[in-house]
C-alpha positions as CSV (number, residue, x, y, z in Angstrom):
1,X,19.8,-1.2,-18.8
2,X,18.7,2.0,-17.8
3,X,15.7,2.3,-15.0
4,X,13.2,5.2,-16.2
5,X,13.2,6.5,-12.3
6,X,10.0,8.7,-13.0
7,X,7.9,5.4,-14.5
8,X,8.9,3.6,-11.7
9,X,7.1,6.3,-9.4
10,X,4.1,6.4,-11.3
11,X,4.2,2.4,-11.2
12,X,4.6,2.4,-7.7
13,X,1.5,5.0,-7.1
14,X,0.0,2.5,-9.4
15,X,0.5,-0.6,-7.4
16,X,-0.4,1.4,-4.1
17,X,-3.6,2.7,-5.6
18,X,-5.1,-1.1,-6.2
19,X,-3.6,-2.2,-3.1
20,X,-5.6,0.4,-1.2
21,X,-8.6,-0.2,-3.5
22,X,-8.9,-4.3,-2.3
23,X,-8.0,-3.0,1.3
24,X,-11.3,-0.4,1.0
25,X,-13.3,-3.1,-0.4
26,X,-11.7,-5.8,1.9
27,X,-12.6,-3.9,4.6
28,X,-15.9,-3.1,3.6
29,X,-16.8,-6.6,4.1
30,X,-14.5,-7.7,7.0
31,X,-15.8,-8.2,10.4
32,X,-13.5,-5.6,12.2
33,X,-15.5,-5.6,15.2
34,X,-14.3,-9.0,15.8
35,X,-10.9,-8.0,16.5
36,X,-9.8,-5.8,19.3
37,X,-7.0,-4.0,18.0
38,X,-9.2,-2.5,15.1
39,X,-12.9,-2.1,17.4
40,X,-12.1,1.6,17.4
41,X,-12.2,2.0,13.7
42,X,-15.3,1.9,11.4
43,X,-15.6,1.7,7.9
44,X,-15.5,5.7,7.5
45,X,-12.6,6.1,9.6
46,X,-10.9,3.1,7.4
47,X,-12.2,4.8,4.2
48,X,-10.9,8.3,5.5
49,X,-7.8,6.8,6.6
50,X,-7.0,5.2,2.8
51,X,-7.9,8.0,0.8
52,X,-5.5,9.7,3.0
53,X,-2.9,7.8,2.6
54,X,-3.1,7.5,-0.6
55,X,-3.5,11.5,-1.8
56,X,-0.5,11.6,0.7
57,X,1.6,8.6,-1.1
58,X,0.5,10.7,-4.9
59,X,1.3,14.2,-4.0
60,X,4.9,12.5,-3.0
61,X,5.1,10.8,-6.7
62,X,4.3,13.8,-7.9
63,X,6.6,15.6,-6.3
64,X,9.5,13.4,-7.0
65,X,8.5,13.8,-10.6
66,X,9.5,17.2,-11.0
67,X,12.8,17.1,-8.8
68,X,15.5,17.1,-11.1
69,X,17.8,14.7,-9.1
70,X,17.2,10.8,-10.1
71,X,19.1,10.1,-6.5
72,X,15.6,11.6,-5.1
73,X,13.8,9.5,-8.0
74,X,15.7,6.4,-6.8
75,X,15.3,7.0,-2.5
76,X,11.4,7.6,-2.8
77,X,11.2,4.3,-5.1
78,X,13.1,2.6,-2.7
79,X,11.4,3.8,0.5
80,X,8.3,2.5,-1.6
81,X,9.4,-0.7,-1.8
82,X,10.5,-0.8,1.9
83,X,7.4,0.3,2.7
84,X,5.4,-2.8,0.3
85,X,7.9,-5.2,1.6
86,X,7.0,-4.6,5.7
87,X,3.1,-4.1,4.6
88,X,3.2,-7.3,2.4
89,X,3.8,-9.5,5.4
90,X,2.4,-6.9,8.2
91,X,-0.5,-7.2,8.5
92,X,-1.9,-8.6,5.0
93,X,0.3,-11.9,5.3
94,X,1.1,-12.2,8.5
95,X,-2.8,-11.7,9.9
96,X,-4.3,-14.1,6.9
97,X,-1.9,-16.9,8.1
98,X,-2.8,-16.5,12.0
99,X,-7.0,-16.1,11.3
100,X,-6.5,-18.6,9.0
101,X,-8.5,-16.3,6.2
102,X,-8.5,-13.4,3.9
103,X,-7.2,-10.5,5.5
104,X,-8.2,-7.5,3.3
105,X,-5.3,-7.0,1.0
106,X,-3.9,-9.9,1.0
107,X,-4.1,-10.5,-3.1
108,X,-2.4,-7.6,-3.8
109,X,0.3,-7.7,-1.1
110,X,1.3,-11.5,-2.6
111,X,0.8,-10.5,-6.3
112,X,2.1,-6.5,-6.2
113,X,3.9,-5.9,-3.5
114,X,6.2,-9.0,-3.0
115,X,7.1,-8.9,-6.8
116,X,8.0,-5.2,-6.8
117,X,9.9,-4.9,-3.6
């Protein structure tokens, strides 16, 4: 079977989008304060810092699209799904087992990122 290298981008910036989307929201109702290491953001730094990442993470996609090379195609997909793996369990996993709650992001991590890594 043949693996459409240029789908798979676009389903990765797919999965990353919603991902993103329940960590906005997530956040937007998590008591970061609470929690040392993330006192110095705020809910506009957080919603800066998403957006961010994620224009970065699309202009990527669509930069892979138009190389001609699959072997790019095939590294960026793979540095993707490096990149879910690690997240998936730090921090969403990892920081939901140890408060012993939610951690924003956690649904997606288990149900997106897990599965597609």
């Amino acid at each position: 079977m043949e693996i459409n290298y240029r789908k798979q981008l676009y389903l990765a910036g797919l999965i990353f989008t919603l991902h993103n989307v329940e960590e906005f929201i997530g956040f937007m109702h998590f008591n970061l304060a609470a929690f040392s290491f993330c006192s110095v953001l705020n809910r506009k730094g957080m919603l800066f810092a998403i957006v961010a990442i994620t224009l970065i993470a699309w202009s990527i996609i669509i930069w892979g699209h138009y190389k001609k090379t699959d072997s790019l195609k095939r590294n960026l997909i793979t540095t993707f799904s490096l990149i879910f793996l690690v997240n998936a369990f730090f921090p969403h996993i990892i920081m939901s087992i140890i408060l012993g709650m939610y951690f924003p992001a956690l649904i997606t991590s288990i149900t997106l990122y897990l599965p597609y890594s």
